[in-house]
VOLORO-303577 format. One record per residue (C-alpha): residue in three letters; x, y negated, z. Coordinates in steps of 0.5 Angstrom, whole numbers, padded with zeros to 4 digits, always signed. Example, Ala and Ser with C-alpha at 12.3 -4.5 7.8 and 13.67 -1.06 7.14 Angstrom:
BEGIN
ala+0025+0009+0016ser+0027+0002+0014
This chain:
BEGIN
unk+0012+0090-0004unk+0017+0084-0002unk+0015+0079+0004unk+0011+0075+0001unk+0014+0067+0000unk+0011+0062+0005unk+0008+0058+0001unk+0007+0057-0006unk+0006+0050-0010unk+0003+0051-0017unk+0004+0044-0020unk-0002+0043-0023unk-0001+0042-0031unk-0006+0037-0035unk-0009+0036-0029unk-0004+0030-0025unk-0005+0026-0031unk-0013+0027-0031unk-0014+0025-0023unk-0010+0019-0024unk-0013+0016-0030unk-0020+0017-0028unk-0018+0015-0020unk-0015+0009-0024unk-0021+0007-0028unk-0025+0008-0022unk-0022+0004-0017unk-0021-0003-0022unk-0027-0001-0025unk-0031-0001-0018unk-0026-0009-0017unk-0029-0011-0023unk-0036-0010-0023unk-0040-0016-0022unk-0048-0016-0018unk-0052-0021-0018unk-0052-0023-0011unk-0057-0029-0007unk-0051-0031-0003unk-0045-0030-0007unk-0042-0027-0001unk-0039-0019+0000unk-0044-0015+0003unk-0043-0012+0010unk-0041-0004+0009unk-0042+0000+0015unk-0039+0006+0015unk-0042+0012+0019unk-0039+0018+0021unk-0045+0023+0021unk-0046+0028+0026unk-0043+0034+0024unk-0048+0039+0028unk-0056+0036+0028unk-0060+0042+0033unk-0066+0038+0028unk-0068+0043+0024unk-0074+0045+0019unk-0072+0052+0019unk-0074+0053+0028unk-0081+0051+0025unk-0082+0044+0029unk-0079+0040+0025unk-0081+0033+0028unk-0077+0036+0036unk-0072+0033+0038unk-0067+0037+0038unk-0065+0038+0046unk-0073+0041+0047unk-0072+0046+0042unk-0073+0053+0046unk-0068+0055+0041unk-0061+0056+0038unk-0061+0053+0032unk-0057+0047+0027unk-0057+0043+0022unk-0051+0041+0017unk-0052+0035+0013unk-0049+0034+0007unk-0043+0029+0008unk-0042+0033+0015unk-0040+0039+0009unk-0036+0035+0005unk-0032+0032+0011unk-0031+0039+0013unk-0028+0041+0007unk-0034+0046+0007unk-0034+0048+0000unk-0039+0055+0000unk-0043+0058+0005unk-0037+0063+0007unk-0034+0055+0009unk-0038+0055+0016unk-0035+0061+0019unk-0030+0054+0022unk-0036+0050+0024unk-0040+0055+0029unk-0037+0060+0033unk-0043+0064+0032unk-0041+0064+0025unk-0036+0070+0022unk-0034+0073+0016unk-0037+0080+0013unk-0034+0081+0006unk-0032+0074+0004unk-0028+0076-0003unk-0026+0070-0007unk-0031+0071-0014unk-0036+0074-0010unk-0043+0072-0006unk-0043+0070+0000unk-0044+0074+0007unk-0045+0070+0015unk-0045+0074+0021unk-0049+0071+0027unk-0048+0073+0033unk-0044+0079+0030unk-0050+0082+0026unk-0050+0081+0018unk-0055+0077+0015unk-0058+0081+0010unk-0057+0077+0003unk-0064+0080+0001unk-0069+0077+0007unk-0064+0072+0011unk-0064+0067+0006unk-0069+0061+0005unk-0069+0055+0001unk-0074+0050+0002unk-0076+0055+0007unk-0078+0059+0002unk-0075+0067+0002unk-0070+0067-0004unk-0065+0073-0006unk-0058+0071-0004unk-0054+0075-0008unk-0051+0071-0013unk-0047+0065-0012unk-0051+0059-0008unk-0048+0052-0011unk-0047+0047-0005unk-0048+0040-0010unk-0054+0039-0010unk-0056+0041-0003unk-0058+0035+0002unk-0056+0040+0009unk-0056+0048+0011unk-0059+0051+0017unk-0058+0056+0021unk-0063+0059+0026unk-0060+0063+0031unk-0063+0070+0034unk-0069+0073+0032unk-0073+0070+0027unk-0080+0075+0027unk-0083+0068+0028unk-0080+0064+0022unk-0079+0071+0017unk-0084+0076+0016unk-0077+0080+0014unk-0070+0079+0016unk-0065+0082+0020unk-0064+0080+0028unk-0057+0075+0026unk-0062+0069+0024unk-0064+0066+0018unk-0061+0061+0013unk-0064+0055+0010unk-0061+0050+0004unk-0065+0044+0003unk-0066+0040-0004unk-0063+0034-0005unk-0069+0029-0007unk-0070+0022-0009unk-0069+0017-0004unk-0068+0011-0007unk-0062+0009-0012unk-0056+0014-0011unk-0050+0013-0015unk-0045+0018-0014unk-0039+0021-0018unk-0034+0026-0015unk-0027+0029-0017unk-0024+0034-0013unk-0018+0039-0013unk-0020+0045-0010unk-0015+0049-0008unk-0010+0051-0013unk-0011+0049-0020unk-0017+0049-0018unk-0022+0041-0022unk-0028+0040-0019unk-0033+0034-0022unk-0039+0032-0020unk-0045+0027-0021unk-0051+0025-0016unk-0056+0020-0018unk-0062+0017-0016unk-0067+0013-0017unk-0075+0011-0015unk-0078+0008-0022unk-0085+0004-0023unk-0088-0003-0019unk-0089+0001-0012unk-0083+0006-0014unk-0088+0011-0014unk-0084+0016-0018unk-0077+0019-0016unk-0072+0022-0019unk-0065+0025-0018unk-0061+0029-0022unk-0055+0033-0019unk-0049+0036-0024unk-0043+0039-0023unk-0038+0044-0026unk-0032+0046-0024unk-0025+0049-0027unk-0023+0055-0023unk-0017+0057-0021unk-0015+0059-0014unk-0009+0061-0011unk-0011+0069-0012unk-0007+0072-0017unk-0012+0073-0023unk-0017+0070-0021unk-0019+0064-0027unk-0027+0063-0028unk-0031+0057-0028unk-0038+0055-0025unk-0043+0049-0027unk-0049+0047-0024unk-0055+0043-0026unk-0060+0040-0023unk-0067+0035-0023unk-0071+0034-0018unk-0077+0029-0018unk-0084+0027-0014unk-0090+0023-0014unk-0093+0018-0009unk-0099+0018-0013unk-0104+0015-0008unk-0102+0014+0000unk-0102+0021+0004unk-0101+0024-0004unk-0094+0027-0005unk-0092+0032-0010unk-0086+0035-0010unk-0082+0039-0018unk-0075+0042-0017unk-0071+0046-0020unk-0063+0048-0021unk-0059+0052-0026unk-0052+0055-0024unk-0048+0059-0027unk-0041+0062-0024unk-0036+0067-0029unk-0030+0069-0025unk-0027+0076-0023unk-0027+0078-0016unk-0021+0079-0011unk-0022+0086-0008unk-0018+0087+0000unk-0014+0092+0002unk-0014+0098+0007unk-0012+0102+0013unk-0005+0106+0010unk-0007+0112+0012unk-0007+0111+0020unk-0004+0106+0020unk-0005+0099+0021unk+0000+0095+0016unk+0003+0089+0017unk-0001+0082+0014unk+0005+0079+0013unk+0009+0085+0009unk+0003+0083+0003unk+0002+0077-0001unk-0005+0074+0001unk-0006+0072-0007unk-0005+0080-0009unk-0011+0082-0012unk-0012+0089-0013unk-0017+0087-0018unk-0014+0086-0024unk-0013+0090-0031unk-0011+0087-0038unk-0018+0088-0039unk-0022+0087-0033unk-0028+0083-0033unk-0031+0078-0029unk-0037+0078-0024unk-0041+0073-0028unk-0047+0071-0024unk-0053+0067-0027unk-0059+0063-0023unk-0066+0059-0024unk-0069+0057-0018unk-0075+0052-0017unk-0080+0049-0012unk-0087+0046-0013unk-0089+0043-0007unk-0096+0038-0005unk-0096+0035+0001unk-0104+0033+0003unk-0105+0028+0009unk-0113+0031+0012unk-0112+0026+0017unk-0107+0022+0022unk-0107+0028+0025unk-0107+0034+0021unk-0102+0036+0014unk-0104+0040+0008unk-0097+0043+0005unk-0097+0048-0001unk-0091+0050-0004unk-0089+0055-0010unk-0082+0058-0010unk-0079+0062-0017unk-0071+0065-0018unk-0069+0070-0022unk-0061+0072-0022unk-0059+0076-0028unk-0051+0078-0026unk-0046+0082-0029unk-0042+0085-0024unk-0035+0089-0025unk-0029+0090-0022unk-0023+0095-0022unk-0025+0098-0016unk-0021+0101-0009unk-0023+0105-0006unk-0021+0111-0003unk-0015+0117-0004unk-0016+0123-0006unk-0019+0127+0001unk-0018+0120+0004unk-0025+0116+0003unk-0026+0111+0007unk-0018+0108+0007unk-0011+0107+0003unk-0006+0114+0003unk+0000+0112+0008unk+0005+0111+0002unk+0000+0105-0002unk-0004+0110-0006unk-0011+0108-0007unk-0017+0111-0012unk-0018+0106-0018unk-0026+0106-0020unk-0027+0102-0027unk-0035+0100-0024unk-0039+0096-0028unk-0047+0094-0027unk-0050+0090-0033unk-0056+0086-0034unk-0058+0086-0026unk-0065+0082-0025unk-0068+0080-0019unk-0073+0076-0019unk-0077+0073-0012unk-0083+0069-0013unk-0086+0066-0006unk-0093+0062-0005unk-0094+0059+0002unk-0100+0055+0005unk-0099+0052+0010unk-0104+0048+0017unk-0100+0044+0021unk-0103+0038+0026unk-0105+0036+0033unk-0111+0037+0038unk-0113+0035+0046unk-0115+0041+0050unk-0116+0037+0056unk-0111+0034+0058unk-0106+0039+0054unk-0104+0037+0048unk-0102+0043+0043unk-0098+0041+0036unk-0101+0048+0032unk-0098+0051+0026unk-0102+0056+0021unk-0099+0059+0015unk-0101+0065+0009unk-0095+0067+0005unk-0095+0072-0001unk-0088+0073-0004unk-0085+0079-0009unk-0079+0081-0010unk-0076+0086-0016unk-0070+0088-0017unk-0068+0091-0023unk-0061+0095-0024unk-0060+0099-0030unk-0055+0105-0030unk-0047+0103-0028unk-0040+0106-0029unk-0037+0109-0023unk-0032+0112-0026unk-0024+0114-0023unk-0019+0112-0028unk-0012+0114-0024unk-0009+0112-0018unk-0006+0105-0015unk-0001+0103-0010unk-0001+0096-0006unk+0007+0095-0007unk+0006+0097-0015unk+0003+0091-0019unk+0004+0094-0025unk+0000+0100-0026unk-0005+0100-0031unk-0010+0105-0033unk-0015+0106-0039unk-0021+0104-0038unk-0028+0108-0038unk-0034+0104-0039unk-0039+0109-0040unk-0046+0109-0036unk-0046+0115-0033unk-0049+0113-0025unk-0056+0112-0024unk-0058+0105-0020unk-0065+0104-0016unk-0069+0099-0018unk-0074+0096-0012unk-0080+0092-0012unk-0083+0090-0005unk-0090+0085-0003unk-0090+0082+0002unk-0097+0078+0005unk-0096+0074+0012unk-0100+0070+0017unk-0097+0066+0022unk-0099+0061+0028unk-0096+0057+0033unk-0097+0053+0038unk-0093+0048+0041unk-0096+0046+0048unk-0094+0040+0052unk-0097+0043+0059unk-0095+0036+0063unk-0089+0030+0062unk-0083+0036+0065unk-0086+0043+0062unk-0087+0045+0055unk-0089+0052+0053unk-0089+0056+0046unk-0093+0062+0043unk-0092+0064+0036unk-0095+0071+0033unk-0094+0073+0025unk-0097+0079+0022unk-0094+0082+0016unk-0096+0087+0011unk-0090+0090+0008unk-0091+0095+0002unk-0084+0098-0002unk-0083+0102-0008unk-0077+0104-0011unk-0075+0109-0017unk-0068+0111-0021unk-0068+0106-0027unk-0071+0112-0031unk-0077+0113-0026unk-0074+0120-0022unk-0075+0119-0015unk-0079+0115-0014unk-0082+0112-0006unk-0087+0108-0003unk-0087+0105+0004unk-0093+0101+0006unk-0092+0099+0013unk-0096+0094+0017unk-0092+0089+0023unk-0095+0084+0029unk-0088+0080+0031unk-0089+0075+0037unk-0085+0070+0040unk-0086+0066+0046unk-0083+0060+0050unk-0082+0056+0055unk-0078+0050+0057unk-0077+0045+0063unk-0076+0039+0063unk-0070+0037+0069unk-0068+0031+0067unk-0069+0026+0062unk-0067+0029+0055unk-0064+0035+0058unk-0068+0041+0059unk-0068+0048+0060unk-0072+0054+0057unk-0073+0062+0056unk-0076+0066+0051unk-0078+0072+0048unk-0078+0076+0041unk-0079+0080+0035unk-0077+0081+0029unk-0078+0087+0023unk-0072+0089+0019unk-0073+0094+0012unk-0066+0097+0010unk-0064+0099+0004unk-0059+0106+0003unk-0054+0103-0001unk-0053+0106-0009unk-0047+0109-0008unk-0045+0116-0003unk-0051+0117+0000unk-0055+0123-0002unk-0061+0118-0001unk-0058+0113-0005unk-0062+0106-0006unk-0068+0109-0001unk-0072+0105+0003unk-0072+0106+0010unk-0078+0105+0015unk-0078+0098+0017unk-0076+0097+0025unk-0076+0092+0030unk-0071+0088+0033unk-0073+0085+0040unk-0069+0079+0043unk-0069+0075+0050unk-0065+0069+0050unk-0064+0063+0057unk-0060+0057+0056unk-0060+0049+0058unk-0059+0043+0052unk-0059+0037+0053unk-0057+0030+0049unk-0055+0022+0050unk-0052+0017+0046unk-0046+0019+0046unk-0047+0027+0046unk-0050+0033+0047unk-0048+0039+0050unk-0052+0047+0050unk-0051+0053+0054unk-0055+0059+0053unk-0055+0067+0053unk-0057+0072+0048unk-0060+0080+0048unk-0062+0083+0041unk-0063+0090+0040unk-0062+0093+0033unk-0064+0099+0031unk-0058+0102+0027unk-0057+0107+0021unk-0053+0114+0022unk-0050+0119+0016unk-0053+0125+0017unk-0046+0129+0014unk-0050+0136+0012unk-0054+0133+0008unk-0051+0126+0007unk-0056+0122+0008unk-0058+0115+0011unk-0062+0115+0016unk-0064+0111+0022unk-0061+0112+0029unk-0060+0109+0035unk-0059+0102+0036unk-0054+0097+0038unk-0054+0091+0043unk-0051+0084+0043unk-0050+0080+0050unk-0047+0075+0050unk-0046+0067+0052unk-0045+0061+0047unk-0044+0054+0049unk-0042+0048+0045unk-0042+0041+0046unk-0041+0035+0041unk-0039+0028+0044unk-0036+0021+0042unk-0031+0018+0046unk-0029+0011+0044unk-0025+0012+0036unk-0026+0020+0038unk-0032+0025+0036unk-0030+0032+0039unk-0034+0037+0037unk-0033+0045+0040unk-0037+0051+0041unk-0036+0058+0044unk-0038+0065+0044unk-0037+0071+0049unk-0039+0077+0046unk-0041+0084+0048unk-0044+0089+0043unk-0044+0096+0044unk-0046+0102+0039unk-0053+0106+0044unk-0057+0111+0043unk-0054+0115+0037unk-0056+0122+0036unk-0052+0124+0031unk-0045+0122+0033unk-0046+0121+0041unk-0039+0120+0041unk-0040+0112+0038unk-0045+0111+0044unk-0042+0106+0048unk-0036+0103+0043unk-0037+0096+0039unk-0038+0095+0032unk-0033+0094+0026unk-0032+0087+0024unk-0036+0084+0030unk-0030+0079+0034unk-0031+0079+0042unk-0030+0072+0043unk-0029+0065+0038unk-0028+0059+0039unk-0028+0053+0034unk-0025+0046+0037unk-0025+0039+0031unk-0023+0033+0034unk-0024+0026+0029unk-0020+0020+0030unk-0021+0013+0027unk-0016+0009+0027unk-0016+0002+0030unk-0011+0000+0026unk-0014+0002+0020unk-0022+0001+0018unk-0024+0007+0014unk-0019+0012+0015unk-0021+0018+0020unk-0016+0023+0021unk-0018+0031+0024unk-0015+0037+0026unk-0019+0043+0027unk-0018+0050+0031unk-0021+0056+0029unk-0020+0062+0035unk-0022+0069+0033unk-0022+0075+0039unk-0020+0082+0036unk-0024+0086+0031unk-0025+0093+0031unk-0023+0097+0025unk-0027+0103+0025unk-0033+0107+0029unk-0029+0110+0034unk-0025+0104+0036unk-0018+0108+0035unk-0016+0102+0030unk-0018+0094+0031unk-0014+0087+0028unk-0012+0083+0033unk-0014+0076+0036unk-0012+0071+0031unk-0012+0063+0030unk-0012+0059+0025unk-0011+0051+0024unk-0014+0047+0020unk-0013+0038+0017unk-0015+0033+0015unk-0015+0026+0014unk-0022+0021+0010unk-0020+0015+0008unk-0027+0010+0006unk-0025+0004+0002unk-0030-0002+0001unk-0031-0006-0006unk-0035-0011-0006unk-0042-0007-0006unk-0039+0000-0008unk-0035+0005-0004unk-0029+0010-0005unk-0028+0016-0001unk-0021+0019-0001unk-0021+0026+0003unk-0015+0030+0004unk-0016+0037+0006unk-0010+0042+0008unk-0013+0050+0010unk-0009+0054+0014unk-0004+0048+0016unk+0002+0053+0019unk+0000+0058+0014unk-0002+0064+0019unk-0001+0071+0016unk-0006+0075+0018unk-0012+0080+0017unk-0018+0075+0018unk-0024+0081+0018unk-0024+0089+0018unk-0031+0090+0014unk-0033+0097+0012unk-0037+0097+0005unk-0040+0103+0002unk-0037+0108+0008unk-0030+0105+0007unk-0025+0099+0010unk-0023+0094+0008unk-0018+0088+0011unk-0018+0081+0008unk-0012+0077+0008unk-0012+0070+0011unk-0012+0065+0005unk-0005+0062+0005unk-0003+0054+0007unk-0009+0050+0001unk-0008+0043+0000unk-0015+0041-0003unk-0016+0033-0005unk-0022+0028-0007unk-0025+0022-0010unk-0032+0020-0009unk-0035+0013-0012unk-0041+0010-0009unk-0043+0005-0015
């Protein structure tokens, strides 16, 4: 294959002419509109960067705690902090924190985080609206009014989760009058249009209504890699008498586009990222299909005020994901299966799974209030929970169809639909109780304690009812902390863990195959210092989670649990205002190692694939004097090196990335114009970005090339 070019510039036909029409429109449109106004005067705009992290998130459980008093990690993205970021998918805030890294990120595909070098479990991991939901499927962004990240184990706040930490989507809600339009460029020919509106109706507004809508032309850089996504979403509530809330949402997605599939060690060897075009995708026939993935997600929530001091909060929760999953599919060569030949070569596999279904239904009731032991006080939270989870998969293709080359684009194959290969279908419940307590101990010390009991019960079966399994386990995870106040708004805490994962043997190349394992338990210890003023807010800490892990059993091939891994390592990060500028930095020191394996006792000591050993993540925003509204910002991404294989002989180097921007907001009479302009990978940096290892085999993601995204968003 010849060097990649530089850079690549698509002139976006038919869409130049759009944006300037509609730009147009809008701005003489927003000059011209005329409000009744009492003194006949302009309105006073105040335009307000907001924080680009909020350590107050719903997700810790306190919810209402400021922020440096949290015995915790934990942060919060609000939606216009996301967009100024050019946050555009869940994958987008591995540039925003350093605990934040790529596993698997494919162009087309659904979303994975790393925090703190464990990969989050899309089927556990994931909340929304605090409720579990099933994230894998693609999660639009438009209607969401923040994402939270909780870092660490998480065994108080999730019955079953994965140690990395859990994230949590907030719904926008009514909130008054909105009115919001939005037309992007988002990255190649890429067209985005959005709509957000708001508004609370009756004599005491006591009904509220907002409406998201969104759809999106997709066509990326990545070769190959046309689709299109669209998003509706309603939600509404009723303040039918003081202390009486009720709360109805509910939201539509649906995204069609062919996934971009990596690359692969050739042979022994570690290729060159700058000898491959980073818009190759290896996923693409004449007849290739896309990954078509569809979502109906709801909550109905009733908020009851007992008294001043105690709330009633029940919420159901309801999604089904249907999703077609198909790509041509790279894996392996002859004897080589977990890698490229050394020539280019590589198996191509014609894989397809029709009509997944996975549904996830949750109830929760949650107690939460104030009392007066003495002279302690106690904020107390009680919780019961009941969520099922199925996932339904029929038979897929799998099947060989020839072989390709990384430097032969124009290889084609026949292709082989037929679905020979068995999938297991699952069905898991899960009931929990849960209690917390939060204790004022005096005015400098502050203690926490949480205890969550989980019943845990599993069966799966091939689709046609072969092979079936039941787990029926029962766990108690708890959690305590305790914080010292050493100064006004600063305080330093130290706590302790545990968190229960269950794991599934993936559907291809075990003997064991789509098997659940036993459930295991996590366990973390975790110290830092936090602290805030009006200018910033600063934190240092230190983590140590013990994970069990999984090890192929080579005689009879099977997946099973063995050892474990533990993570050590320092973060820091610090957001401050400094006159025009806001800076916002964050670091992580990482030390993770592979302990305690039987079967390979050979990786004992090593460091796992894909985890990087240091990150640092720098943005700087300007505003400048000269100009009101005009905010310039410029970002650095640092990543360490990351391992490639089990035994360490192979790893991708450290790498840098920079990223730009500028966001200009305009002022018209009472309505505002946004303009965002965005470059990713301002010096187009060639290299690997991440080494994930899928279904026993590498693979090497590029990063993107140099994208220039744009957008216009009215308030009117």
């Amino acid at each position: 294959m010849s060097q990649a070019p530089l850079f690549r510039l698509h002139h976006p036909s038919g869409v130049c002419p759009t944006l300037i029409a509609l730009l147009s429109w809008t701005t003489c449109g927003a000059a011209l509109a005329q409000y009744p106004s009492q003194t006949g005067s302009l309105p006073t705009v105040t335009v307000t960067a907001p924080s680009p992290r909020s350590g107050q998130a719903d997700i810790t459980g306190f919810g209402d705690t400021p922020a440096w008093q949290l015995p915790m990690q934990a942060q919060r993205y609000t939606d216009t902090a996301l967009k100024n970021s050019g946050v555009q998918r869940l994958a987008d805030l591995t540039s925003r924190d350093a605990s934040i890294s790529d596993s698997y990120n494919a162009q087309g595909y659904w979303d994975f985080l790393s925090v703190r070098g464990f990969v989050l479990d899309n089927a556990y991991n994931f909340r929304r609206e605090g409720l579990p939901i099933n994230a894998e499927t693609s999660i639009p962004l438009d209607n969401k009014a923040a994402v939270e990240v909780l870092k660490g184990t998480s065994g108080m706040q999730a019955g079953v989760s994965s140690p990395g930490g859990l994230v949590n989507f907030v719904v926008k809600r009514p909130e008054g009058r909105v009115r919001s339009a939005t037309l992007g460029l988002t990255g190649g020919r890429s067209v985005l249009t959005s709509v957000d509106l708001s508004d609370r109706f009756g004599e005491s507004k006591a009904l509220g209504l907002r409406i998201n809508a969104a759809n999106e032309h997709l066509n990326p850089s990545a070769e190959h890699a046309q689709g299109e996504r669209h998003l509706i979403a309603l939600a509404a509530d009723l303040r039918a008498r003081p202390g009486t809330l009720f709360e109805l949402e509910i939201e539509h997605s649906h995204r069609s586009q062919p996934s971009v599939t990596g690359f692969s060690l050739l042979g022994d060897t570690l290729p060159s990222a700058k000898s491959i075009d980073p818009n190759t995708n290896l996923n693409h026939q004449p007849w290739s299909l896309p990954v078509v993935m569809n979502a109906t997600t709801g909550t109905a929530r009733w908020t009851q005020t007992l008294t001043s001091d105690w709330t009633l909060v029940s919420t159901l929760g309801s999604q089904r994901l249907t999703s077609q999953d198909r790509t041509v599919f790279p894996y392996g060569c002859a004897a080589l299966i977990d890698r490229f030949c050394a020539n280019g070569d590589y198996d191509v596999y014609d894989f397809r799974s029709e009509g997944e279904v996975r549904v996830t239904q949750v109830a929760d009731l949650t107690l939460q209030g104030r009392l007066m032991t003495g002279s302690v006080q106690h904020q107390l939270r009680a919780g019961l929970q009941r969520s099922v989870h199925r996932t339904s998969l029929p038979n897929s293709a799998f099947n060989l169809i020839g072989t390709g080359n990384v430097y032969d684009e124009s290889i084609q194959f026949a292709p082989d639909p037929s679905l020979g290969t068995p999938q297991t279908s699952r069905h898991s419940r899960n009931a929990e109780v849960s209690l917390s307590d939060q204790i004022a101990l005096s005015p400098l010390w502050n203690a926490w304690l949480g205890l969550r009991h989980t019943q845990l019960r599993r069966d799966s079966a091939l689709n046609d009812g072969s092979n079936p399994q039941s787990i029926d386990q029962r766990f108690t995870t708890p959690w305590a902390a305790l914080g010292y106040t050493f100064a006004p708004k600063h305080q330093a805490y130290a706590s302790w863990g545990e968190g229960v994962e269950s794991k599934d043997v993936p559907n291809l190349g075990y003997a064991n195959s789509g098997q659940a394992l036993p459930a295991q338990k996590s366990r973390q210890l975790e110290a830092g210092l936090k602290g805030q003023v009006a200018q910033y807010q600063w934190g240092l800490n230190w983590f140590q989670t013990t994970r069990p892990q999984t090890s192929v059993d080579s005689a009879p091939n099977l997946l099973v649990m063995d050892g474990n891994a533990r993570h050590r390592g320092f973060e820091g990060q610090v957001e401050t205002q400094m006159g025009a500028w806001t800076l916002d930095a964050s670091a992580m020191l990482l030390d993770a190692e592979r302990r305690h394996s039987a079967i390979n006792p050979a990786l004992n000591g090593k460091k796992p694939v894909n985890v990087p050993d240091h990150t640092v993540k720098l943005s700087a925003s300007y505003k400048v004097p000269a100009v009101t509204g005009l905010t310039l910002q410029g970002d650095v991404i640092h990543e360490g090196r990351r391992m490639v294989l089990d035994d360490n002989s192979i790893d991708i180097p450290a790498w840098t990335r920079v990223d730009a921007a500028l966001r200009y907001t305009q002022a018209l009479q009472q309505n505002s114009l946004t303009w965002r302009l965005g470059v990713y990978n301002l010096l187009d940096t060639r290299v690997w970005r991440e080494a994930p290892n899928q279904f026993g085999h590498v693979y090497l993601f590029p990063m993107a090339p140099r994208t220039v995204t744009a957008s216009l968003q009215t308030y009117f």
